[in-house]
Biopython code that builds the backbone (N, CA, C, O; Angstrom):
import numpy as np
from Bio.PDB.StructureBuilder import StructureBuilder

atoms = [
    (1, "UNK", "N", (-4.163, -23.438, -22.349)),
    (1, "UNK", "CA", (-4.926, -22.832, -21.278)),
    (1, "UNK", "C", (-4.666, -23.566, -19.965)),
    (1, "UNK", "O", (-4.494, -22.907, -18.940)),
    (2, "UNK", "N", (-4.637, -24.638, -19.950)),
    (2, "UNK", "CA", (-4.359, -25.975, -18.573)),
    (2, "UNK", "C", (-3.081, -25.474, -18.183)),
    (2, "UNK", "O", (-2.959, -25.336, -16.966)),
    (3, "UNK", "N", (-1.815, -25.077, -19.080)),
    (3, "UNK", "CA", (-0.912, -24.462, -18.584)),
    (3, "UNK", "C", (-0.727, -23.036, -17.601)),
    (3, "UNK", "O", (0.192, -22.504, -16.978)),
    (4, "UNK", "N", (-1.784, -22.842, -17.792)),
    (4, "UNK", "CA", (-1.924, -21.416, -17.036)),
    (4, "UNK", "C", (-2.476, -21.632, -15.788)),
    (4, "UNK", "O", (-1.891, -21.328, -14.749)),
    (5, "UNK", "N", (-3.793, -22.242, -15.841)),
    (5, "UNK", "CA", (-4.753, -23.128, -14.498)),
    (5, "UNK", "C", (-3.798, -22.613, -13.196)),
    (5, "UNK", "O", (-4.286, -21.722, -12.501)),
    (6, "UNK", "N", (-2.115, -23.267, -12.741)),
    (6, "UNK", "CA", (-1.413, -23.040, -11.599)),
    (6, "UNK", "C", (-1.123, -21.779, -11.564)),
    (6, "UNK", "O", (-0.872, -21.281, -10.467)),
    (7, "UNK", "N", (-1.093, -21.103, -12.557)),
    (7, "UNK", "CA", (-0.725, -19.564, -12.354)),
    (7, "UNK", "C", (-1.692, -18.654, -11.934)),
    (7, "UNK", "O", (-1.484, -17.814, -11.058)),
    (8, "UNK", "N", (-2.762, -18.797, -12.543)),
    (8, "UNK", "CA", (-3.644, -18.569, -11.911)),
    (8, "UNK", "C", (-4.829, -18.816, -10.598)),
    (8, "UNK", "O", (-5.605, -17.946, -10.203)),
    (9, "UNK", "N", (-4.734, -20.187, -10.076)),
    (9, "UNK", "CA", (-5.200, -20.131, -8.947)),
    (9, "UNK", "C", (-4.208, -19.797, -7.684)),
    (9, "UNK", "O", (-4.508, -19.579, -6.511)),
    (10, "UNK", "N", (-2.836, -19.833, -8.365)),
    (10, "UNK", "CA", (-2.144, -18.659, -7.121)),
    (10, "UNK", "C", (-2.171, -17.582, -7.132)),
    (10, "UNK", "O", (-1.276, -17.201, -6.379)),
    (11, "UNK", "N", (-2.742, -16.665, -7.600)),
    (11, "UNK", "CA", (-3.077, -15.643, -8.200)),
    (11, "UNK", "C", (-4.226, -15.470, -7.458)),
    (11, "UNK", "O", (-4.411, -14.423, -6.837)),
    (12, "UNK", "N", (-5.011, -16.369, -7.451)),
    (12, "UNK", "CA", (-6.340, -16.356, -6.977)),
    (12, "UNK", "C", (-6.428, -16.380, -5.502)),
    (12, "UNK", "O", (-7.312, -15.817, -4.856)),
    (13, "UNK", "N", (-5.315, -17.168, -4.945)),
    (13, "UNK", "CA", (-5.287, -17.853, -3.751)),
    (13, "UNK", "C", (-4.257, -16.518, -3.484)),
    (13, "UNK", "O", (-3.987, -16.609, -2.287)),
    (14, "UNK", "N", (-3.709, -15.585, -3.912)),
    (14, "UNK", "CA", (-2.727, -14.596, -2.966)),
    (14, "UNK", "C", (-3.963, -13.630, -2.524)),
    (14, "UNK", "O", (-4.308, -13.314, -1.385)),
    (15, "UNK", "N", (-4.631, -13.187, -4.027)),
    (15, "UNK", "CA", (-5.758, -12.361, -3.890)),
    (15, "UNK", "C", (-6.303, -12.404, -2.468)),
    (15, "UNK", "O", (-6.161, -11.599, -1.548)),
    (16, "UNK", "N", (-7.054, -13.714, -2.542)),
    (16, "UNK", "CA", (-8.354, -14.076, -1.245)),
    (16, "UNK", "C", (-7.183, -13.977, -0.050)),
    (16, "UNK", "O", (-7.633, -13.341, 0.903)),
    (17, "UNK", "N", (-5.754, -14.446, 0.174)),
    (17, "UNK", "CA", (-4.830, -14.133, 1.178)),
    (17, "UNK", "C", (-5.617, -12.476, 1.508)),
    (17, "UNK", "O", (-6.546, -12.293, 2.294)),
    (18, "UNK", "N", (-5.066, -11.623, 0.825)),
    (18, "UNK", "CA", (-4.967, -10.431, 0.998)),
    (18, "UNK", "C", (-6.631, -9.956, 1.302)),
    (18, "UNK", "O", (-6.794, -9.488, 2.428)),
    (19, "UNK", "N", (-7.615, -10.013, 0.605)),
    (19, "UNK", "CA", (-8.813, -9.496, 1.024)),
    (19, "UNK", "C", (-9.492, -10.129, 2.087)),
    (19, "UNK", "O", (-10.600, -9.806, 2.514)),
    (20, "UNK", "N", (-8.540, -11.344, 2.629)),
    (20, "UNK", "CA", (-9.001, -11.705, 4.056)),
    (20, "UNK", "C", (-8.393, -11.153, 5.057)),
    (20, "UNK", "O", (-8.921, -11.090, 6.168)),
    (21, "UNK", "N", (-7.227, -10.690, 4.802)),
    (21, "UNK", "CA", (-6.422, -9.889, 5.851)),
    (21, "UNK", "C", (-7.600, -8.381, 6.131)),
    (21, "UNK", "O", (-8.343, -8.107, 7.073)),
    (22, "UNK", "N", (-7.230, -7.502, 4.521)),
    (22, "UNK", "CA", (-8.574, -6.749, 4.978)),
    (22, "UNK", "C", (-9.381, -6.821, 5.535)),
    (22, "UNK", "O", (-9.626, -6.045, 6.459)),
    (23, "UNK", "N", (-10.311, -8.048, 5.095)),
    (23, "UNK", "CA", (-11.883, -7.773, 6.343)),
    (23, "UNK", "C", (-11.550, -7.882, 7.454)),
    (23, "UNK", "O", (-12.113, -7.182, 8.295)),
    (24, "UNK", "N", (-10.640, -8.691, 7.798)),
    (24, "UNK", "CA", (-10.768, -9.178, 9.637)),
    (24, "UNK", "C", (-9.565, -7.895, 10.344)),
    (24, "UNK", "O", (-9.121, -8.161, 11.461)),
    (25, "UNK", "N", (-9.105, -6.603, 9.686)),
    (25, "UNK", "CA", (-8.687, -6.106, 10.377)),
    (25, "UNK", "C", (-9.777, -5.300, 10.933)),
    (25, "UNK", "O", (-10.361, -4.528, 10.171)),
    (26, "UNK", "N", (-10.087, -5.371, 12.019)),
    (26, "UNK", "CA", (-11.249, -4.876, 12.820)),
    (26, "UNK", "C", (-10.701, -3.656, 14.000)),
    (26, "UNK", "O", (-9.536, -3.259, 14.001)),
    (27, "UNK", "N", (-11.698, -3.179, 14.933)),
    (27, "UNK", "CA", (-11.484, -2.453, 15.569)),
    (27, "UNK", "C", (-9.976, -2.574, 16.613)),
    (27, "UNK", "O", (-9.806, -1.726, 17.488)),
    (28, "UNK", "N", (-9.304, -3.315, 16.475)),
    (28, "UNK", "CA", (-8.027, -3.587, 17.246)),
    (28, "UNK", "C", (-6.620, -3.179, 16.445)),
    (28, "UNK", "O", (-5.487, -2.807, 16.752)),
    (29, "UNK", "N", (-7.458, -3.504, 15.098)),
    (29, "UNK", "CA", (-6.196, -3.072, 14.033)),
    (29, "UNK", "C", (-6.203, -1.739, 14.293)),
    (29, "UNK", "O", (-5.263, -1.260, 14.927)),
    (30, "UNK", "N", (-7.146, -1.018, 13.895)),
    (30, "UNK", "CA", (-7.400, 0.334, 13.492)),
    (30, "UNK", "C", (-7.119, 1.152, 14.819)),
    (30, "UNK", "O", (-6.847, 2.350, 14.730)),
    (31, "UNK", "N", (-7.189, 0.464, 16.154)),
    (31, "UNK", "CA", (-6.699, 1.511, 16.834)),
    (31, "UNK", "C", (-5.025, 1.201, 16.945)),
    (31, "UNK", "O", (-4.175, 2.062, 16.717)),
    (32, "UNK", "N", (-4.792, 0.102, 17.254)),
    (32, "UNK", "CA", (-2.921, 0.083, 17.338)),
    (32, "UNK", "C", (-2.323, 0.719, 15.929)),
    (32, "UNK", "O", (-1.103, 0.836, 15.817)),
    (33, "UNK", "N", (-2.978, 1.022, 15.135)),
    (33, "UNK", "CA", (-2.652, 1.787, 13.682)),
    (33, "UNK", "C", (-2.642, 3.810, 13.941)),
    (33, "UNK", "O", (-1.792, 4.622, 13.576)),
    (34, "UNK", "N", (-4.144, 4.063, 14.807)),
    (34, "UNK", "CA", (-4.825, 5.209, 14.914)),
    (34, "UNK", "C", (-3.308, 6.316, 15.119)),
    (34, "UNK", "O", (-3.022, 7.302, 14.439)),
    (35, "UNK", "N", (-2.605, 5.769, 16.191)),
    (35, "UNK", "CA", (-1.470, 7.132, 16.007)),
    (35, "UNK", "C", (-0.681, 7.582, 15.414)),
    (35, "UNK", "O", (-0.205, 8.712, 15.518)),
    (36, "UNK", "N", (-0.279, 6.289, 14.296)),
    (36, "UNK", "CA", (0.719, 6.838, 13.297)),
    (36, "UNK", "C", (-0.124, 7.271, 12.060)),
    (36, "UNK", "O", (0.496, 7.726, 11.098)),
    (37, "UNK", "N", (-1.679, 7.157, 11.987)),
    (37, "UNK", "CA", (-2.496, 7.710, 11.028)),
    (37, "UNK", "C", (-2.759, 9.253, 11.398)),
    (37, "UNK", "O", (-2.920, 10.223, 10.658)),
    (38, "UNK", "N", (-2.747, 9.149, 12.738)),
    (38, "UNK", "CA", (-2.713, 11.047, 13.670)),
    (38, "UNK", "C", (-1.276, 11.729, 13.528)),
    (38, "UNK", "O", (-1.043, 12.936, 13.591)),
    (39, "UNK", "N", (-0.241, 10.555, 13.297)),
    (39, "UNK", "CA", (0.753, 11.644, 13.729)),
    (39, "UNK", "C", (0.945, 11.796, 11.841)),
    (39, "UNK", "O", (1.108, 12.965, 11.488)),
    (40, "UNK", "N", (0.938, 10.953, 10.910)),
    (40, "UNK", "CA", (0.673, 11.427, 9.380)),
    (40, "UNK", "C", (0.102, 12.508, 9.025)),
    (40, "UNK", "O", (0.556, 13.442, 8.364)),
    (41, "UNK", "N", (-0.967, 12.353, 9.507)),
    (41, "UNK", "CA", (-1.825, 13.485, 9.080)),
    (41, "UNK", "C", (-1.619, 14.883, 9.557)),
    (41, "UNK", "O", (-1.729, 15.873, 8.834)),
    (42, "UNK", "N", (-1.275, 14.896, 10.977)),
    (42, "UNK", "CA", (-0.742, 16.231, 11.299)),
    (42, "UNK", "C", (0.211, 16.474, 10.464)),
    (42, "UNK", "O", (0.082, 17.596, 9.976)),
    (43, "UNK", "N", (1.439, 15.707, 9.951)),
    (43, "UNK", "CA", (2.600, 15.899, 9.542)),
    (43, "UNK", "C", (2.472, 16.924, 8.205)),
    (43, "UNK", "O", (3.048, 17.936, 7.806)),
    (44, "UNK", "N", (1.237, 15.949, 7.701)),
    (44, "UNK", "CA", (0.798, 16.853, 6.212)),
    (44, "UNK", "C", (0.008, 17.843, 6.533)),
    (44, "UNK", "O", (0.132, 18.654, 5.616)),
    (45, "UNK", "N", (-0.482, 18.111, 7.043)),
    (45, "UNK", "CA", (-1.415, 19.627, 7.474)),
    (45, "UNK", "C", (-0.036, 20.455, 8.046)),
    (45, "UNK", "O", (-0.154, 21.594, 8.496)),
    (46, "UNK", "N", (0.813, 20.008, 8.004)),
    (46, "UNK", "CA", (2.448, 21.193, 8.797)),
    (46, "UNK", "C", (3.012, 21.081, 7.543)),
    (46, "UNK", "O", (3.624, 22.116, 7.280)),
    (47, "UNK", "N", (3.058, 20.402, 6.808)),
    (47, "UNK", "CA", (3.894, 20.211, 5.592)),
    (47, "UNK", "C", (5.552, 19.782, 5.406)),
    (47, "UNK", "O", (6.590, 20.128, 4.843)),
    (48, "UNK", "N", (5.047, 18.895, 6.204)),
    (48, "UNK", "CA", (6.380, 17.838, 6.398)),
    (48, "UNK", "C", (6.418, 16.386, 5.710)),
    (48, "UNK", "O", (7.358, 15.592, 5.717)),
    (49, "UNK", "N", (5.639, 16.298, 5.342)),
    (49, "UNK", "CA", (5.262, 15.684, 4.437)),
    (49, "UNK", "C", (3.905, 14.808, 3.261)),
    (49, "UNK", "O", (2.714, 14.573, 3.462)),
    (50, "UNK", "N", (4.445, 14.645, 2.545)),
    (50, "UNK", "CA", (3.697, 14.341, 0.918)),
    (50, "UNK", "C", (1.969, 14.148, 1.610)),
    (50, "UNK", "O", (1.786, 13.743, 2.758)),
    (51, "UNK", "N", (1.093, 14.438, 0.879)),
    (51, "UNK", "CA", (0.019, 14.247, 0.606)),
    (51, "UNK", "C", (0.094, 12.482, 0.371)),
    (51, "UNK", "O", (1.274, 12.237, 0.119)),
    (52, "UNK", "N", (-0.567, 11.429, 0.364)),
    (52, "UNK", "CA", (-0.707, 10.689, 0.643)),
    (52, "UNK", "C", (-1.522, 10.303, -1.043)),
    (52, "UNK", "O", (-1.081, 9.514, -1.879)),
    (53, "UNK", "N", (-3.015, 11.287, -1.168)),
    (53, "UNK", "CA", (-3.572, 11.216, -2.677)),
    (53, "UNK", "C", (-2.230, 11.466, -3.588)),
    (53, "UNK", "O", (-2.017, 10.711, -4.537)),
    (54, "UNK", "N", (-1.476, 12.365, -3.331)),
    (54, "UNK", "CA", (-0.358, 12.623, -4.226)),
    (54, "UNK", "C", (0.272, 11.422, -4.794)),
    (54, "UNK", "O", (0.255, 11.075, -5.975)),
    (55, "UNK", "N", (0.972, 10.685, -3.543)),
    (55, "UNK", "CA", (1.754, 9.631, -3.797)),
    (55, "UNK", "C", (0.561, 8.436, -4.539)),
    (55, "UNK", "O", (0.991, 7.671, -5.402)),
    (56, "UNK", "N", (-0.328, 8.396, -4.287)),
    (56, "UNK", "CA", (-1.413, 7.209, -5.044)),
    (56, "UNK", "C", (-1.539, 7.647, -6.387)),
    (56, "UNK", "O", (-1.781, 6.849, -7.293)),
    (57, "UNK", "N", (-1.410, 8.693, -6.549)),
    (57, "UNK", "CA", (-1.872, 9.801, -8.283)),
    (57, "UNK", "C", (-0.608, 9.324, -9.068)),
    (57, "UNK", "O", (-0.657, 8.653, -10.099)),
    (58, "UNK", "N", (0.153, 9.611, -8.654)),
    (58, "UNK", "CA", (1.657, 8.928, -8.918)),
    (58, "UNK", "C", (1.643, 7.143, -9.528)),
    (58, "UNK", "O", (1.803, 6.646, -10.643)),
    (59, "UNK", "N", (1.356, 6.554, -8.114)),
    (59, "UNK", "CA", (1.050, 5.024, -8.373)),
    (59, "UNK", "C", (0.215, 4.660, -9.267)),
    (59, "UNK", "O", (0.350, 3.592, -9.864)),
    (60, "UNK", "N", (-0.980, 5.665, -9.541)),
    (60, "UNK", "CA", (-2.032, 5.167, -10.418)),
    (60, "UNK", "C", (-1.822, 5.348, -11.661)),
    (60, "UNK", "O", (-2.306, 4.602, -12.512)),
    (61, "UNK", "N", (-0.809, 6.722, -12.035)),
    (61, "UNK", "CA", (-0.531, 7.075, -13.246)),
    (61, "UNK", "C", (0.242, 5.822, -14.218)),
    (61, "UNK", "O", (0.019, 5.332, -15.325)),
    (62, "UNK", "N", (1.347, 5.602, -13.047)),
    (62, "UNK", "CA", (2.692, 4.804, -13.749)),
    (62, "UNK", "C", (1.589, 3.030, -13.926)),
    (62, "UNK", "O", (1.659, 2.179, -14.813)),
    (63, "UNK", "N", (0.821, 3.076, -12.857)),
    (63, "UNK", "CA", (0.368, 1.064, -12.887)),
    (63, "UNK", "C", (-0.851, 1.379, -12.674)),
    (63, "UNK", "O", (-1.106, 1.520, -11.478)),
    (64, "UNK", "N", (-2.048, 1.609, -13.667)),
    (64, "UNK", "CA", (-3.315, 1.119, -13.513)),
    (64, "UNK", "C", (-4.051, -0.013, -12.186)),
    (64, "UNK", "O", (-3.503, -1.105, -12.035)),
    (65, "UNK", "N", (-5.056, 0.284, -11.459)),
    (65, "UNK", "CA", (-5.380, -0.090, -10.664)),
    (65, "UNK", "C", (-5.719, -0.066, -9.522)),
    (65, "UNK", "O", (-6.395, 0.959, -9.432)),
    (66, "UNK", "N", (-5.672, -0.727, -8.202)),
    (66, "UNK", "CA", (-6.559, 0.313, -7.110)),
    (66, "UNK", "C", (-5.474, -0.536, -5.696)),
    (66, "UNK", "O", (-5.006, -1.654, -5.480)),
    (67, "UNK", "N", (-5.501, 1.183, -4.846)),
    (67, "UNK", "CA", (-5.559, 0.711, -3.296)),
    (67, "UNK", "C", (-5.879, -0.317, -2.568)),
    (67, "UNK", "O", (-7.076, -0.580, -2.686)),
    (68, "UNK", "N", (-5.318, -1.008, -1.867)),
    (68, "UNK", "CA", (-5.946, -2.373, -1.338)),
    (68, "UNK", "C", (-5.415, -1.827, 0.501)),
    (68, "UNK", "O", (-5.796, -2.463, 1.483)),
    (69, "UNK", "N", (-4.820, -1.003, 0.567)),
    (69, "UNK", "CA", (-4.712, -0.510, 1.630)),
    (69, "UNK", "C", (-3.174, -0.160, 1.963)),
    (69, "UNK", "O", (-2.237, -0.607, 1.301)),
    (70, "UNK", "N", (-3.021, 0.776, 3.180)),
    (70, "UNK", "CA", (-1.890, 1.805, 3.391)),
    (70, "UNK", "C", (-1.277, 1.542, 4.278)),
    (70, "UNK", "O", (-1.536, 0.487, 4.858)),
    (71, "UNK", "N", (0.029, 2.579, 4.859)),
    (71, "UNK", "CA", (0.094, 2.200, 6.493)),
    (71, "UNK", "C", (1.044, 2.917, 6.192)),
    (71, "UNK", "O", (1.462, 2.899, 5.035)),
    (72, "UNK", "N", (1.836, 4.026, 7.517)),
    (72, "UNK", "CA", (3.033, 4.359, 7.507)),
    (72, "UNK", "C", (3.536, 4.184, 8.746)),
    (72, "UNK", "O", (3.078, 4.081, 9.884)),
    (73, "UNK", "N", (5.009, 4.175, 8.032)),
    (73, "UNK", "CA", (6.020, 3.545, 9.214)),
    (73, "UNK", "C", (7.440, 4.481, 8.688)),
    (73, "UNK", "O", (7.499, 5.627, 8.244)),
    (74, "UNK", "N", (8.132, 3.829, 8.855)),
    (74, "UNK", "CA", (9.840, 4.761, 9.250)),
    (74, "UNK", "C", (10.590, 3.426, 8.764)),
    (74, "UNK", "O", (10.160, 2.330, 9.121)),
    (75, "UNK", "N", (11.632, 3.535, 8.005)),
    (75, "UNK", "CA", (12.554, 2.664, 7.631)),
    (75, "UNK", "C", (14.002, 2.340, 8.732)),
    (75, "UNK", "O", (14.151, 3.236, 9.563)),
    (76, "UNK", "N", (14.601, 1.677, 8.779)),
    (76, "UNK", "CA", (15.389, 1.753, 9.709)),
    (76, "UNK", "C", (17.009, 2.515, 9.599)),
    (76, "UNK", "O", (18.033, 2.184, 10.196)),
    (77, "UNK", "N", (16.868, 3.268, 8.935)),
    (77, "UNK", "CA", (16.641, 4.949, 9.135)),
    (77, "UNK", "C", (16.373, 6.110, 9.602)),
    (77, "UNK", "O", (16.969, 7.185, 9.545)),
    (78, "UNK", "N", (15.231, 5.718, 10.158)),
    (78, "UNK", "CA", (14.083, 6.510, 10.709)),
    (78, "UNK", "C", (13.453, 7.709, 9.400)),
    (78, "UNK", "O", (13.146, 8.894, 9.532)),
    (79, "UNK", "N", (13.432, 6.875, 8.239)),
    (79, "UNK", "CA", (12.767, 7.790, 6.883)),
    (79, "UNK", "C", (11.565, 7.512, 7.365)),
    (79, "UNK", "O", (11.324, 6.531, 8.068)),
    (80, "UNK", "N", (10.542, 8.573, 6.925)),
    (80, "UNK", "CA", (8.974, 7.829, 7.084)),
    (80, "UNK", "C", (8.983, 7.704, 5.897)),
    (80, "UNK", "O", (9.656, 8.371, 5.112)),
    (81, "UNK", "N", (8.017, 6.577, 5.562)),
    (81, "UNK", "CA", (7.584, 5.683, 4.577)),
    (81, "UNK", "C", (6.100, 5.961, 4.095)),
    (81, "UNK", "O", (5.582, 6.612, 5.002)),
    (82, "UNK", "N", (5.256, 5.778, 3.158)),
    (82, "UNK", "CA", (4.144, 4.991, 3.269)),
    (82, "UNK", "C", (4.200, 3.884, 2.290)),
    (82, "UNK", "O", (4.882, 3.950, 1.267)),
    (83, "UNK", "N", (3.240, 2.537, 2.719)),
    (83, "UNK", "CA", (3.550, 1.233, 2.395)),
    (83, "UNK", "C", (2.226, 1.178, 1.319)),
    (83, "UNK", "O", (1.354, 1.723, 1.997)),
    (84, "UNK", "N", (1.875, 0.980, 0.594)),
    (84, "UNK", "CA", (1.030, 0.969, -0.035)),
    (84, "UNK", "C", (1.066, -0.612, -0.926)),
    (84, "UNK", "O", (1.827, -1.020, -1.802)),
    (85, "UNK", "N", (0.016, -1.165, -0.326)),
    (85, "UNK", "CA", (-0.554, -2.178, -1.597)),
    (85, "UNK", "C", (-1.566, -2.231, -2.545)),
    (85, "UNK", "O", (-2.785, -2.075, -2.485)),
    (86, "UNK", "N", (-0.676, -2.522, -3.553)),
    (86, "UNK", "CA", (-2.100, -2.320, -5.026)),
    (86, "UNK", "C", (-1.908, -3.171, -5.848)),
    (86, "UNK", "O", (-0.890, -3.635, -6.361)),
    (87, "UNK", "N", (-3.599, -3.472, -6.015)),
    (87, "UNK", "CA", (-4.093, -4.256, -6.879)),
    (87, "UNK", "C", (-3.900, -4.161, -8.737)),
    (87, "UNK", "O", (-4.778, -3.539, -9.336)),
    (88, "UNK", "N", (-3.085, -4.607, -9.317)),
    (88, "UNK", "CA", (-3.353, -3.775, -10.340)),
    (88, "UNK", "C", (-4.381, -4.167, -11.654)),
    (88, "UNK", "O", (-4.650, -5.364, -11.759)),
    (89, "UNK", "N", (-4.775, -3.543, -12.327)),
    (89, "UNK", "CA", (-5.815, -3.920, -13.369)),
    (89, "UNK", "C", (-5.736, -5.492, -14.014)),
    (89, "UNK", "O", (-6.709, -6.141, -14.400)),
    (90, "UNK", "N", (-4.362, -5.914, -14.027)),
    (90, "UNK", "CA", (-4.555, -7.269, -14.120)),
    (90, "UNK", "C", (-4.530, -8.430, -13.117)),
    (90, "UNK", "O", (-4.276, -9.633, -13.192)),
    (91, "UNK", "N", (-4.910, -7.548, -12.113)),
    (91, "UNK", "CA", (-5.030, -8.748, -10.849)),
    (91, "UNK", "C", (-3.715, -9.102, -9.711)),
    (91, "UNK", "O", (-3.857, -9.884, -8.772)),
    (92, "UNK", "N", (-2.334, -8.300, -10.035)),
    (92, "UNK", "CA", (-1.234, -8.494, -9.434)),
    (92, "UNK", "C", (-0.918, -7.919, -8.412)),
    (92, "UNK", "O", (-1.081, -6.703, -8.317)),
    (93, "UNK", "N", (-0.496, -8.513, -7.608)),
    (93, "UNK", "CA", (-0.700, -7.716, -5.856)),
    (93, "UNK", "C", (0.920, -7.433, -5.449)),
    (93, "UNK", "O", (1.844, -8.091, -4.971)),
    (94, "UNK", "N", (0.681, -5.946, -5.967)),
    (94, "UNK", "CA", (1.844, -5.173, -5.677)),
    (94, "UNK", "C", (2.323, -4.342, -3.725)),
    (94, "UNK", "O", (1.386, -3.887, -3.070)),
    (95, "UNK", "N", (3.447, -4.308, -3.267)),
    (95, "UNK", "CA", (3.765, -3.260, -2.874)),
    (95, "UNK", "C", (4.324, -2.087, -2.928)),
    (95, "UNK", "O", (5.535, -2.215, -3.104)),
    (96, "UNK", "N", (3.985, -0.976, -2.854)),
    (96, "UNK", "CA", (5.049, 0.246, -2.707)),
    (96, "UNK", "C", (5.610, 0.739, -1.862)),
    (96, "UNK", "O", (5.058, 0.548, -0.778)),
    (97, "UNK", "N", (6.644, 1.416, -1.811)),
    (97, "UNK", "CA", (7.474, 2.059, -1.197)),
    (97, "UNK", "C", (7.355, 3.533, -1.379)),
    (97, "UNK", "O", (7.559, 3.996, -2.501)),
    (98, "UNK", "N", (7.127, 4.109, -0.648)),
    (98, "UNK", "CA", (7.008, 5.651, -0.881)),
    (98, "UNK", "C", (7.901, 6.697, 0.102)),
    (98, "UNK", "O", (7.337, 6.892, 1.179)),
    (99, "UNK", "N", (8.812, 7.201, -0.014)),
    (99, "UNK", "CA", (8.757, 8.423, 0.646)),
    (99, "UNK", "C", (8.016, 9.302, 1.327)),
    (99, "UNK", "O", (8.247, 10.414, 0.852)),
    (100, "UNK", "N", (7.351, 9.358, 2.077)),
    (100, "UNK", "CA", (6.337, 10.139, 2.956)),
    (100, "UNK", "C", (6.983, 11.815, 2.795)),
    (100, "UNK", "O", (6.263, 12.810, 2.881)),
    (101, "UNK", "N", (8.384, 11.851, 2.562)),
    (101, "UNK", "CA", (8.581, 13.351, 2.362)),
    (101, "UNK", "C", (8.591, 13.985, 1.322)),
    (101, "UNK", "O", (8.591, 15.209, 1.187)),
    (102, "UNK", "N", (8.602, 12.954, 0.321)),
    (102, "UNK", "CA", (8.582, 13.554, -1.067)),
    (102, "UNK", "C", (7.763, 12.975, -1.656)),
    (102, "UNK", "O", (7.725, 13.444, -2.793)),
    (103, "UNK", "N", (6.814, 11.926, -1.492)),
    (103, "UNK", "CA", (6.065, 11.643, -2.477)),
    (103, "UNK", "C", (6.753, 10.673, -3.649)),
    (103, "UNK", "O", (5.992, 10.251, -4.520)),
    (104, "UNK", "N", (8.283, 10.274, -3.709)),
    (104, "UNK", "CA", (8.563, 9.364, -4.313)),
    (104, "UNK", "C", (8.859, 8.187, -3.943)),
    (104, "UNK", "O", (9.645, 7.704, -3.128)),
    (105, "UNK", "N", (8.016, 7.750, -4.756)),
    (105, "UNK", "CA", (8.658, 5.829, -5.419)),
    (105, "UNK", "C", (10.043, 5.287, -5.070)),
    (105, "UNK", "O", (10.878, 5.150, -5.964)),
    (106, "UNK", "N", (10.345, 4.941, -3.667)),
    (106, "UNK", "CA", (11.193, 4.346, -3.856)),
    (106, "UNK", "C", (11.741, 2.891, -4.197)),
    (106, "UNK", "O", (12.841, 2.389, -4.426)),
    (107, "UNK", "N", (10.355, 2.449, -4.111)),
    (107, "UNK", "CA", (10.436, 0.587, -4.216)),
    (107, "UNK", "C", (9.024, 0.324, -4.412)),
    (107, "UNK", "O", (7.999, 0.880, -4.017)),
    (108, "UNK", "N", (9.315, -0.884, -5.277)),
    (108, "UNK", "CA", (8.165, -1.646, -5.678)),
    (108, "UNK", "C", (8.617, -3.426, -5.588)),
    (108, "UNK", "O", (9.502, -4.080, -6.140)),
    (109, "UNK", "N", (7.744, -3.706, -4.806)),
    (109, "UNK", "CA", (7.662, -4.965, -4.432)),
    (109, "UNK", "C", (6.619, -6.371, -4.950)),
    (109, "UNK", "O", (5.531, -6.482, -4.384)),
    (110, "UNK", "N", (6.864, -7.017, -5.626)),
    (110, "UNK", "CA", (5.915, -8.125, -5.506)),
    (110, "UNK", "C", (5.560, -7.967, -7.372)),
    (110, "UNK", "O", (6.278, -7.314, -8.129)),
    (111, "UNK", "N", (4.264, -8.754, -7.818)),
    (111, "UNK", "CA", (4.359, -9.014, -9.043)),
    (111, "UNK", "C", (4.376, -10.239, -9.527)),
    (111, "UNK", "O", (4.471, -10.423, -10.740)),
]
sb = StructureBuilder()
sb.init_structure("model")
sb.init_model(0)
sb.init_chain("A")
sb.init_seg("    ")
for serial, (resi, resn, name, xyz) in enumerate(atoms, 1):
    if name == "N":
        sb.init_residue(resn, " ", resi, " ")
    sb.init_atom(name, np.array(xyz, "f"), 0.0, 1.0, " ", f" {name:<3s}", serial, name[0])
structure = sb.get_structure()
């Protein structure tokens, strides 16, 4: 069990990383964020691209566990993306890679 102890308080210590980033993104985050969440959302009400629940239904199916939060952006490419980090049922703080036009998985990060 003592063997595990380091694996787990980094584990512990990425966690609290990440749910401190969450709380303190405050009203400054959310607006320098607000237009690419406006120009998303129009995109999917025109149908240019993926539903957003879609791509999470997907994530949730294949890896048990939950949203820790989103964001879309454009690859340098200019693909749109959405970035998705998730928590998964055993505590591992994943990223995804998504396609914003199709709704697929293109990358998974972290673990």
């Amino acid at each position: 069990m003592s063997r595990n102890l380091p694996r787990v308080c980094a584990r512990a210590a990425a966690l609290l990383a990440v749910a401190l980033l969450v709380a303190t993104s405050g009203p400054s985050t959310a607006q320098t964020r607000r237009p690419d969440q406006d120009r998303a959302r129009d995109a999917v009400r025109e149908g240019s691209l993926a539903p957003l629940s879609q791509v999470l239904a997907t994530i949730a199916a294949r890896t048990p566990g939950e949203q820790l939060d989103t964001r879309f952006g454009e690859t340098v490419d200019g693909r749109p993306v959405y970035l998705i980090t998730w928590r998964t049922s055993d505590n591992r703080v994943l990223v995804f890679v998504a396609d914003a036009r199709t709704g697929r998985i293109l990358e998974q990060r972290g673990g």
